[in-house]
MITI-297299 format. One record per residue (C-alpha): x negated, y, z negated; residue number from 0. Coordinates in nm, 4 decimals, padded with zeros to 6 digits. Layout:
xx->X yy->Y zz->Z num->NUM
...
***
This chain:
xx->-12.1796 yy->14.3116 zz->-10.2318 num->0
xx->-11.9284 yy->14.1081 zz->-10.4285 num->1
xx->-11.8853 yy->13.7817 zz->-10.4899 num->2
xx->-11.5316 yy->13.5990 zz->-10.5727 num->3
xx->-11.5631 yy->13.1889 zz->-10.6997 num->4
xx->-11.2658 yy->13.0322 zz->-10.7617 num->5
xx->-11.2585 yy->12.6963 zz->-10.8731 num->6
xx->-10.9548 yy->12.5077 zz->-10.9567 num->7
xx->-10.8338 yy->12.1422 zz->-10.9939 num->8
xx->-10.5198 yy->12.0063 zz->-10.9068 num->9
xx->-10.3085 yy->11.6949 zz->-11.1224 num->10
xx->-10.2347 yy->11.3523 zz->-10.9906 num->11
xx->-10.1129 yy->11.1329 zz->-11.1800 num->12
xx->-10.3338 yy->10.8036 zz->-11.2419 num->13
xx->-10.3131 yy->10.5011 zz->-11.0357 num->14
xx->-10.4800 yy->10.1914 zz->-11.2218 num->15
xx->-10.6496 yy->09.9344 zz->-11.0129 num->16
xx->-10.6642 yy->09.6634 zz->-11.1818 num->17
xx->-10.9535 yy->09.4930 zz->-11.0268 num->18
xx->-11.1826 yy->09.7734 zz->-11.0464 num->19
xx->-11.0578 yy->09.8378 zz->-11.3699 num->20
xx->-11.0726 yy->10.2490 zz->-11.3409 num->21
xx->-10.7956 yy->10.4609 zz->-11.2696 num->22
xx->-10.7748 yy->10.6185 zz->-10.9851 num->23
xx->-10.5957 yy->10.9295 zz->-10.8628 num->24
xx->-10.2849 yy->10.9009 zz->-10.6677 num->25
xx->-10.2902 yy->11.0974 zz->-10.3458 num->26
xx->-10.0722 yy->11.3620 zz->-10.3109 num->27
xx->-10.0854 yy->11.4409 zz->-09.9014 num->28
xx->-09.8196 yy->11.7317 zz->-09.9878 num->29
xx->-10.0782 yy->11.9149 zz->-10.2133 num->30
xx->-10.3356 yy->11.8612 zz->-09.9926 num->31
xx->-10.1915 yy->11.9841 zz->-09.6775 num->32
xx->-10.0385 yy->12.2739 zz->-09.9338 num->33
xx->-10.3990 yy->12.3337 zz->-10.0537 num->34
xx->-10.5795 yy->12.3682 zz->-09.6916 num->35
xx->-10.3129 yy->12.6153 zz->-09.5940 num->36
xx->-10.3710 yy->12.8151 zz->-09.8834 num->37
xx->-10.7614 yy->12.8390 zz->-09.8419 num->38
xx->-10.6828 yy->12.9045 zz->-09.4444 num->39
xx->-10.4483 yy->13.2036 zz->-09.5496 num->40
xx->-10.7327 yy->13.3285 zz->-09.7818 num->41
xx->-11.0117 yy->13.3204 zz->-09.5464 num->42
xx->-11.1827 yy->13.0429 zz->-09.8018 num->43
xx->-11.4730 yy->12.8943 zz->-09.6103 num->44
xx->-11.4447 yy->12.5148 zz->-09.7210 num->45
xx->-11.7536 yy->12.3200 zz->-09.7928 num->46
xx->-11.7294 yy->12.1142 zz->-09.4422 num->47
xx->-11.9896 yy->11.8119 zz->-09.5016 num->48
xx->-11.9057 yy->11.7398 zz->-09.9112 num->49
xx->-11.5514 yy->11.7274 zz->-09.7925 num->50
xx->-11.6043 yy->11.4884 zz->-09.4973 num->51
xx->-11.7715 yy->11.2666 zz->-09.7164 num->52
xx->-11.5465 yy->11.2357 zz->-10.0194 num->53
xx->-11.2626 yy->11.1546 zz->-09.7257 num->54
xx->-11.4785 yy->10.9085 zz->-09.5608 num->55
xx->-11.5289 yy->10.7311 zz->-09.8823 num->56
xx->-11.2001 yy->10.7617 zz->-10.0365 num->57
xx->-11.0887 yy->10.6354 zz->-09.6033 num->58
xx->-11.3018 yy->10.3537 zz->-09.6510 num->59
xx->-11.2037 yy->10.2347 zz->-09.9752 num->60
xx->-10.8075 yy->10.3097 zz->-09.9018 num->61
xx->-10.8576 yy->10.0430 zz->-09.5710 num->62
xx->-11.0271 yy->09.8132 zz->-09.7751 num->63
xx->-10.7213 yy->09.7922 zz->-10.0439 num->64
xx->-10.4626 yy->09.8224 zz->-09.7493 num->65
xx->-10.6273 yy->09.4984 zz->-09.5949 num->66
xx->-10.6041 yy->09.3281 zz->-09.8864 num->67
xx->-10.2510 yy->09.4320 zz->-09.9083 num->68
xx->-10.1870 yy->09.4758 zz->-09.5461 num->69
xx->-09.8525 yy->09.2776 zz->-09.5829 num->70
xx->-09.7064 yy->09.5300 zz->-09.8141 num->71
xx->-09.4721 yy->09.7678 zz->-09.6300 num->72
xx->-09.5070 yy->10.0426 zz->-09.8859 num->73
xx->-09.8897 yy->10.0415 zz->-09.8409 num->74
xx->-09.8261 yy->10.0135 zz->-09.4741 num->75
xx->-09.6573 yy->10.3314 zz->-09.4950 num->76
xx->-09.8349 yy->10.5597 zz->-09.7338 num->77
xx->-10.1963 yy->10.3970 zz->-09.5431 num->78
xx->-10.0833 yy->10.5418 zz->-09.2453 num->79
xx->-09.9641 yy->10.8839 zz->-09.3784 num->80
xx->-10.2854 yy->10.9203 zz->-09.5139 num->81
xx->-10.4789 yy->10.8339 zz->-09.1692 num->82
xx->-10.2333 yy->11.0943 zz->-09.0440 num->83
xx->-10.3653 yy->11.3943 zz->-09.2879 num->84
xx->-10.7297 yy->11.2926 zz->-09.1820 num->85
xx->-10.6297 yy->11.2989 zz->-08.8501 num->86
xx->-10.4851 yy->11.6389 zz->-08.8851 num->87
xx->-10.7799 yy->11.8037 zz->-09.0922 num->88
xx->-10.9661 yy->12.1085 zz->-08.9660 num->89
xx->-11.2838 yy->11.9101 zz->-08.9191 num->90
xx->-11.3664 yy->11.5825 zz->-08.7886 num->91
xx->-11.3928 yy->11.3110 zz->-09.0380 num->92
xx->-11.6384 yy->10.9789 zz->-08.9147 num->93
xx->-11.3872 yy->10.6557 zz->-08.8809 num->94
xx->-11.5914 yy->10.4061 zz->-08.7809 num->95
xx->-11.7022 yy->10.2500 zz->-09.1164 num->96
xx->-11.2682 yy->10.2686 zz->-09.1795 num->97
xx->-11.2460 yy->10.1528 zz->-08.8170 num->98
xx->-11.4849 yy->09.8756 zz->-08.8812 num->99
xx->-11.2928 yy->09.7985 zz->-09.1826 num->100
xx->-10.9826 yy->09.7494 zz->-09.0065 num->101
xx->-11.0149 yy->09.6334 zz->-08.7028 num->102
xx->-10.9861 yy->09.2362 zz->-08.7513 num->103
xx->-10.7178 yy->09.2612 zz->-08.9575 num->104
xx->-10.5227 yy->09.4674 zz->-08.7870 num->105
xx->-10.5311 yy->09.3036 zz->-08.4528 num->106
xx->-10.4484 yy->08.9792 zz->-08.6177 num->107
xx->-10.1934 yy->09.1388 zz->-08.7883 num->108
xx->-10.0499 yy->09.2876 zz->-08.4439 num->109
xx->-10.0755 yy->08.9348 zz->-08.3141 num->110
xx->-09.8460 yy->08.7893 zz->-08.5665 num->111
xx->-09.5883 yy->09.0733 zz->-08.5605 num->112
xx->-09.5727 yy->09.0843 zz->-08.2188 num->113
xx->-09.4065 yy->08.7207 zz->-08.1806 num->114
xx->-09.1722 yy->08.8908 zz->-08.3900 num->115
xx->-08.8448 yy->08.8929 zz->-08.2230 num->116
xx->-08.5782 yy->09.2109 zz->-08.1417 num->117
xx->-08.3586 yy->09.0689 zz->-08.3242 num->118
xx->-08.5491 yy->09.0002 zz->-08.6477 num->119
xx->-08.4721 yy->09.1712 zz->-08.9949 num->120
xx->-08.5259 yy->09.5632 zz->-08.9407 num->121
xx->-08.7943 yy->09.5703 zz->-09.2074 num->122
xx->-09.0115 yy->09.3596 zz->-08.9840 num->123
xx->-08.9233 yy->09.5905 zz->-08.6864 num->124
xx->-09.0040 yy->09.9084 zz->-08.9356 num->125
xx->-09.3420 yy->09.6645 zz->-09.0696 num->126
xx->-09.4240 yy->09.5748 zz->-08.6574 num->127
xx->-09.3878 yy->09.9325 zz->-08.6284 num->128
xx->-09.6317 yy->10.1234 zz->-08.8677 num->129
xx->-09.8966 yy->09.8374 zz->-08.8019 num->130
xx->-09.8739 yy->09.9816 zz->-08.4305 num->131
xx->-09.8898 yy->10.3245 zz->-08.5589 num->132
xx->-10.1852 yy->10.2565 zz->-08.7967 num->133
xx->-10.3548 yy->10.0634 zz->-08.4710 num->134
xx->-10.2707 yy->10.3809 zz->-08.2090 num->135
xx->-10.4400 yy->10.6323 zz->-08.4660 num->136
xx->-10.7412 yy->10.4374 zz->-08.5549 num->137
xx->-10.8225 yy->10.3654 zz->-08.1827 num->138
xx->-10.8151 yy->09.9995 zz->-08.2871 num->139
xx->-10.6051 yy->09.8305 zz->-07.9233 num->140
xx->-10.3431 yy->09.5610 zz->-07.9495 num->141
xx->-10.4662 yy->09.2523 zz->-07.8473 num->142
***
């Protein structure tokens, strides 16, 4: 019988955080997807529960940063792309500590964008928008 490992790491640039004073990796959803693909098209089995639990942690800490930046459209934006790649893994990834997370915020948030008028600037509409997006995918319902 033989055996094949393969082990490999991939480079992201760093991303300081200033507050936690590490650097951390910037996510690369591209790479990712790229990567999953790859291991699918090699019959790799993929180590299921590690890999659910590095995403739930690295979910939970992402919403906590996005909440304290929730009024940032670029965070807005890449928060919600990466919500979308957990949402599209091969294997179900626990939300509800994310969930929990975001919840408050986001409903208040929907409140307040939601008295936002048609006719306001379009990078409220775009803002209004992704918050909705963020709140549809996460289950979390607009008050």
């Amino acid at each position: 019988m033989q055996y094949v490992c393969v082990h490999g790491h991939f480079y992201q640039p760093p991303r300081e955080n200033p507050s936690l004073e590490v650097i951390e990796p910037e996510l690369d959803i591209g790479v990712i997807q790229s990567s999953l693909r790859e291991a699918l098209a090699n019959n790799i089995d993929l180590d299921v529960a590690t890999l659910e639990f590095v995403i739930r942690k690295r979910l939970e800490k992402e919403s906590e940063q996005f909440v304290n930046h929730l009024n940032t459209m670029e965070n807005g934006s890449k928060f919600r792309q990466f919500v979308d790649l957990v949402l599209s893994l091969p294997f179900p990834v626990v939300l509800w500590n994310a969930q929990n997370i975001l919840y408050g915020p986001i409903r208040q948030t929907l409140q307040k964008v939601d008295a936002f008028q048609n006719g306001d600037a379009p990078a409220k509409q775009v803002f209004r928008d992704e918050v909705r997006q963020l709140g549809e995918r996460l289950k979390i319902a607009s008050p």
